[in-house]
C-alpha positions in Angstrom: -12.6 24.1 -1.0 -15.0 26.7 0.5 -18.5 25.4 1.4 -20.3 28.3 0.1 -19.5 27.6 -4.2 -18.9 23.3 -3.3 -21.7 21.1 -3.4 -18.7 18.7 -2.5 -19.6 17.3 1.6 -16.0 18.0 3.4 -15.4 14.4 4.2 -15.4 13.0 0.3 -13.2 16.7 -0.9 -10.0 15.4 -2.3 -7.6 17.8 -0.2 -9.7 16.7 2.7 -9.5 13.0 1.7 -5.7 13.2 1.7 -5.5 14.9 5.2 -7.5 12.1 6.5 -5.3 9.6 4.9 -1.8 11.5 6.2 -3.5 11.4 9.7 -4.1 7.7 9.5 -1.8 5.6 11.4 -1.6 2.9 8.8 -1.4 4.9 6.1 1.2 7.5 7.1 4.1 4.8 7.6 4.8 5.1 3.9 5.2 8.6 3.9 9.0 7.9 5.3 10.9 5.0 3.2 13.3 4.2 6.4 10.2 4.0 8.8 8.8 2.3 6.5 11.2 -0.5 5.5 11.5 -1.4 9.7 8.2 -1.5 9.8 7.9 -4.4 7.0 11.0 -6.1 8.1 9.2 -6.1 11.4 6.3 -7.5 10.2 8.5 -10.1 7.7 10.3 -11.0 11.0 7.1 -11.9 13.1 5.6 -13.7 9.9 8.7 -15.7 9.5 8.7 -16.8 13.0 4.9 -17.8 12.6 5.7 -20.0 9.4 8.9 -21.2 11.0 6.6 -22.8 13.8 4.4 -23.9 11.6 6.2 -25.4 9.1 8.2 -27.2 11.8 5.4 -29.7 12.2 5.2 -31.0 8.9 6.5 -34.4 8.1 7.9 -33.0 4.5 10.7 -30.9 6.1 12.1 -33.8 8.7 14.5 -34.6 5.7 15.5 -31.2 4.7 16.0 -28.2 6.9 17.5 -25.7 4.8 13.9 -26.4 2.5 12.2 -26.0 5.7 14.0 -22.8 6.8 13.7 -21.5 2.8 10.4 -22.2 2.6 9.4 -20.7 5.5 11.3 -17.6 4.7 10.2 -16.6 1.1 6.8 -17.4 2.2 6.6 -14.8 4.7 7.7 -12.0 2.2 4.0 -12.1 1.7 2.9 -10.0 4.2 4.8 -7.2 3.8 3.6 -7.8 0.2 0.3 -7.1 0.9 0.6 -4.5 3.3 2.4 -3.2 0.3 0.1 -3.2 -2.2 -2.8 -2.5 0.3 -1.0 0.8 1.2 -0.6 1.6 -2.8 -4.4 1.2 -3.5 -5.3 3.4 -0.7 -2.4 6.4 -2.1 -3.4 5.8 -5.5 -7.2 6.6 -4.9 -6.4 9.5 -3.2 -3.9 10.6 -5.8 -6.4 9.9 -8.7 -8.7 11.8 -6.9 -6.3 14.6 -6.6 -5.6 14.5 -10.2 -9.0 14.5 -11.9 -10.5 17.2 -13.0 -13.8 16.1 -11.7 -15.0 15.5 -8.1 -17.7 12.3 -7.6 -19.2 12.8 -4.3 -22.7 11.4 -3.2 -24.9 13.7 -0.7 -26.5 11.1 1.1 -26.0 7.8 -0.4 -24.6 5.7 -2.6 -27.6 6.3 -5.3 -27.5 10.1 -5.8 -24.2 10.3 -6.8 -23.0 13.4 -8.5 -19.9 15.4 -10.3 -18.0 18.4 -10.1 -16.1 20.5 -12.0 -13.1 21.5 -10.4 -12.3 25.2 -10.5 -8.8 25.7 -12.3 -7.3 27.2 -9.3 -8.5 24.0 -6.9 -7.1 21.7 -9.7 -3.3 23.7 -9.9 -3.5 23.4 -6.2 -4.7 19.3 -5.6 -2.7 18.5 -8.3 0.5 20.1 -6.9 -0.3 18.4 -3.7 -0.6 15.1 -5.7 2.6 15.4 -7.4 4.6 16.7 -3.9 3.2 14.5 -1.7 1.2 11.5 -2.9 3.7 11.0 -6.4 7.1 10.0 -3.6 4.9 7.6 -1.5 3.7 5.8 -4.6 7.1 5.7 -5.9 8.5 4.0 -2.8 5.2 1.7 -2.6 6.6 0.8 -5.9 10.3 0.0 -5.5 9.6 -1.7 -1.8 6.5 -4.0 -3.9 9.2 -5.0 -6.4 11.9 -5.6 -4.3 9.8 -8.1 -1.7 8.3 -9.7 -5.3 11.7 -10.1 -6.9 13.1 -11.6 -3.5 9.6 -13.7 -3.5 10.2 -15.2 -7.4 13.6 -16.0 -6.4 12.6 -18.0 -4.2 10.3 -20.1 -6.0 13.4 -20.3 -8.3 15.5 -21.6 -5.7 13.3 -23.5 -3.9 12.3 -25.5 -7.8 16.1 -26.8 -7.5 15.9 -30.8 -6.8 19.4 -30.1 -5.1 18.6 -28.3 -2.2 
């Protein structure tokens, strides 16, 4: 967007916004779904060992290890979870903002906001960007949410059986 026909500040301009975010170090892990799905089995492997230790100390699991070791390892799904879902609200913000048609921005606070009208040529162009870039990362966001939250349900399926 050129500064001279924007009233948009460049920090809170969409493209700009989703530079920003690809530039983050946090944020940019999703853009690859094989980075991406190391990075949250290394993060489900470290939480697992965390709830491994502390589950050991309780008195419930002295009777039943493979509860212990089940427990512990359905439990931990839920940080990659989150991370998951944290990552999504970011991308879908800045797709969203991508999309619209208007811009809200604020000058200099949070009680002057205003709007602007995209020009049709800006809007072609974000939205494009939207659709190539953002659309995949949400899509995998997606499919590696449901997987951990199917894995997570079965689980709590398995672990409701008196037999185990």
């Amino acid at each position: 967007m050129k500064q001279s026909n924007c009233p948009v500040p460049k920090d809170q301009q969409p493209t700009n916004e989703f530079i920003e975010l690809s530039k983050s170090k946090i944020f940019s892990m999703a853009k690859s779904k094989r980075s991406f799905l190391l990075i949250l089995l290394k993060f489900w492997l470290g939480t697992f060992i965390i709830f491994i230790a502390i589950s050991s100390g309780s008195v419930y699991f002295e009777t039943s290890t493979l509860k212990y070791i089940l427990l512990s390892f359905f439990s931990s799904l839920s940080l990659p979870f989150l991370i998951s879902i944290r990552l999504y609200l970011g991308w879908n913000h800045i797709f969203k903002r991508l999309t619209s048609e208007k811009v809200e921005y604020e000058e200099s606070g949070w009680y002057d906001g205003q709007i602007w009208i995209k020009p049709v040529n800006l809007k072609e162009k974000e939205s494009l960007i939207a659709l190539l870039e953002v659309k995949p990362i949400l899509n995998n966001l997606i499919q590696f949410s449901s997987l951990i939250l199917i894995v997570a349900l079965f689980g709590i399926l398995l672990f409701q059986n008196r037999y185990i």
